[in-house]
N, C-alpha and C positions, 0 to 999 in steps of 0.2 A: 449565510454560511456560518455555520457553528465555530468556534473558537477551535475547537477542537482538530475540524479540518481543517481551518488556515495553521494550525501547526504542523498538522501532519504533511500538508502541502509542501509547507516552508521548510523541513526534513529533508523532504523526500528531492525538491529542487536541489539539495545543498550535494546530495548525492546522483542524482541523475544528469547532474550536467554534461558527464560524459558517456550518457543511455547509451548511444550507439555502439561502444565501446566497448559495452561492458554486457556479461553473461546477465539474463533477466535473474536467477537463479540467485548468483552474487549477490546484486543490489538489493533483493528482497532481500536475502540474509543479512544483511548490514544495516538496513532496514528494523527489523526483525532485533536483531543486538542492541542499535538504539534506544527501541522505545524497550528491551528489557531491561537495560541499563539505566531509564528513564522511569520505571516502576519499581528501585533498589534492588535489584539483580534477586527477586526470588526464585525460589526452589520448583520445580515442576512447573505443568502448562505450558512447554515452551509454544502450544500452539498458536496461543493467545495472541506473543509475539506476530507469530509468521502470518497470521492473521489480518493482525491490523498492518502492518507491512504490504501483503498482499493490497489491500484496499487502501492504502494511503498512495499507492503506483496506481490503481485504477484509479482514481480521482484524477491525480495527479496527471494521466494520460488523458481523461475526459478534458478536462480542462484546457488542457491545450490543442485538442480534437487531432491527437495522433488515433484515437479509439472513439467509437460512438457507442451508445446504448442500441442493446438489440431491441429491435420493434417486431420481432417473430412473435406467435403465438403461443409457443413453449414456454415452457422455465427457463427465465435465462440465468448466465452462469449470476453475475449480480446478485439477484434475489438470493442464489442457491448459497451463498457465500454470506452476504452480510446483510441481509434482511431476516 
């Protein structure tokens, strides 16, 4: 596991402690704030942010096997996102 994911992990646990609780929406965004906050608060691409936000809550779900990888033979959302 890349450095990279165990921080975003380590993020992402500091905020999800209370997942059930809280709007998935939310969390991403705070998420999302973070790591912009974490790249000197530049100007534009907020997608960037919501991006890596996104994937650092899908990890973070895999890992703890609340979510599994799709095994269908489609595109899965995964790929469609951060591949």
């Amino acid at each position: 596991m890349s450095n990279a994911t165990q921080e975003n992990l380590a993020r992402v646990s500091e905020f999800a402690s209370d997942f059930l609780g809280e709007d998935r929406h939310e969390l991403v965004a705070k998420l999302a704030y973070e790591h912009w906050e974490a790249r000197g608060r530049p100007l534009g691409s907020p997608e960037i942010d919501w991006l890596v936000a996104e994937k650092a809550l899908y990890e973070w779900l895999l890992a703890r096997g609340v979510v599994s990888k799709s095994s269908g033979e489609g595109p899965s959302m995964e790929g469609a996102l951060y591949e």
